[in-house]
N, C-alpha and C positions, 0 to 999 in steps of 0.2 A: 823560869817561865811559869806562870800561874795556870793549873792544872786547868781551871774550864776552858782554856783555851788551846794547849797543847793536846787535853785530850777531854772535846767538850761534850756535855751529855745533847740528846738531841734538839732537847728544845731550845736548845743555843741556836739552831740550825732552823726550826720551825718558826724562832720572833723572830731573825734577823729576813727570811722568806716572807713572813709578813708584812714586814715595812717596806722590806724593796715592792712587796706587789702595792702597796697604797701609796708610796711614794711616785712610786711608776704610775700611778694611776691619776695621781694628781699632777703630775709634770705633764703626761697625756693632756691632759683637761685643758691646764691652764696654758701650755704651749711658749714659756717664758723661762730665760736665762734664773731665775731664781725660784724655781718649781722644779729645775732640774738638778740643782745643787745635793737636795738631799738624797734623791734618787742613786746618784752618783755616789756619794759619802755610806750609803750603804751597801751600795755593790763592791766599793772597794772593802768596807771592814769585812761583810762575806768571803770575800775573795780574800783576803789576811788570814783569816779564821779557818777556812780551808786548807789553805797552802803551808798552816804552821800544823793543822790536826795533821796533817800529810807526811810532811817531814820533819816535825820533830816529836819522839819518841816519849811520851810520861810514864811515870815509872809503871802504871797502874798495865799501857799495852807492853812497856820491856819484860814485863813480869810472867804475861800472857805468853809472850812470844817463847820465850825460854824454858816455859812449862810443855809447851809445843815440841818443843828442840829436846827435849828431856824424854817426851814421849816417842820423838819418832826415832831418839838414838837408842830407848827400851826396845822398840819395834824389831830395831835391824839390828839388835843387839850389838853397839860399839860402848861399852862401858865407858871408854875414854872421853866420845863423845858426850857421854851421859854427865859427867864427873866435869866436864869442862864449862858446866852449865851452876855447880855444888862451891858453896864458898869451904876453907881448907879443912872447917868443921861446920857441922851442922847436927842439927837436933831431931830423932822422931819419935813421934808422939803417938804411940797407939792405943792398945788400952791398959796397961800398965805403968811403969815409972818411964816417964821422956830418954831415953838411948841418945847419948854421946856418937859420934862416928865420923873418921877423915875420912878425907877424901879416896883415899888411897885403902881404906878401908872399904867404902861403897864399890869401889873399882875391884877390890879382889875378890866380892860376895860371892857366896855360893850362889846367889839366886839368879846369874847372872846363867848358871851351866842349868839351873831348871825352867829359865825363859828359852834355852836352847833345845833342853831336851824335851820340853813339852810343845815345841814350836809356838809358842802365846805369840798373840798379833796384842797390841798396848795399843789404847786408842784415847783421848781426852776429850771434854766435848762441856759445852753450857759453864762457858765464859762469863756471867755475870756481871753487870756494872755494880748488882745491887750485892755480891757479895764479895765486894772490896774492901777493905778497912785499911784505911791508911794511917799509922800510928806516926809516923814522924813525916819531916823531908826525905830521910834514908833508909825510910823500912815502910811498904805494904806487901799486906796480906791477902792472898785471893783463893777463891772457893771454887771447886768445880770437880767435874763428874772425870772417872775414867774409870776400865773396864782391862783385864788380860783375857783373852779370851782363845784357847787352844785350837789352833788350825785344824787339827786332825778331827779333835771331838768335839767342838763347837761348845764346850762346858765355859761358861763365864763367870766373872769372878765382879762387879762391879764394885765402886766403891765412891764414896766423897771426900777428896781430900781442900785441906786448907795450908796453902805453901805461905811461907813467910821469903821473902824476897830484902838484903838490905845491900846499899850502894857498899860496897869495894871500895880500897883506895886509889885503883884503878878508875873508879868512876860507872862500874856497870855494875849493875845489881845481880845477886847469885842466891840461892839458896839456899838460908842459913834456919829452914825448919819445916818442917811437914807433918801432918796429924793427920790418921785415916779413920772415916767416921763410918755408919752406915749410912747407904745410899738413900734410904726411904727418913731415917730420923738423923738429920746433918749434928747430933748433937751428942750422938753415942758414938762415941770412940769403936772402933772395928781396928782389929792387928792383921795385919800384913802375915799370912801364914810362913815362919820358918826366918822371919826377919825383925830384926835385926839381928 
């Protein structure tokens, strides 16, 4: 399914609103079986174009979605649910040489008993259309903000990361890479204190 219209940007949405309102306005006008035709022929491709942006998933929101899923299984700290989201290797990138790490590796981290013991709330935010890079059919890459931030002492930590997401042979994409930047210059690498 051709991304502008599994997952189309808005102005997919603002010409096709266009034409239905002139078309509609000319079917209005002229009051005749063949002034309503196109009226018609655009309200159904609207209404296509909706019902696929709806339910069917491009990899650019499955990506979104599972970075969400990543952040709220850091939140309530379930490593398993975190790892369930991590293809069986993956890569990070902070500001030294790229870090190897299974899965089963992320699942045993220590930093899982410092998200516990410092009670950190993980929180993700500014999704970006414009910071998507999609390098094949089976791999994009998306940008965006998140933040741990200690319950107790309200000390925040934010940052910019850019996850690489590529299709499984399961068919679902998982993440197979993550670089953390700083949050003000998305272009300088920032380390994850104590990780990898």
């Amino acid at each position: 399914m051709p991304t502008f219209i599994s997952d189309p940007p808005q102005i997919v949405y603002i010409v096709l609103g266009v034409c239905l309102v002139v078309s509609g306005a000319i079917a209005a006008q002229k009051q005749d079986r063949r002034a309503i035709l196109p009226f018609v022929a655009v309200f159904f491709a609207m209404l296509a174009v909706f019902l696929i942006d709806k339910f069917i998933e491009s990899p650019r929101e499955e990506s979104v979605r599972r970075a969400q899923m990543m952040a709220a299984a850091a939140d309530a700290n379930h490593p398993d649910a975190f790892v369930a989201q991590v293809a069986d290797t993956f890569e990070y990138r902070g500001d030294g040489e790229p870090k190897k790490l299974t899965r089963e590796q992320m699942k045993s981290h220590h930093i899982w008993s410092q998200l516990r013991q410092f009670d950190v709330h993980v929180a993700v935010w500014e999704f970006s259309r414009d910071d998507v890079k999609v390098i094949d059919d089976n791999t994009v890459e998306i940008g965006f903000m998140a933040k741990g931030e200690g319950r107790g002492s309200g000390k925040q930590v934010p940052l910019y990361i850019r996850a690489t997401f590529t299709r499984q042979s399961n068919g679902e994409f998982k993440l197979t890479a993550f670089g953390t930047y700083d949050p003000l210059d998305h272009n300088k690498p920032l380390k994850i204190d104590q990780f990898p």
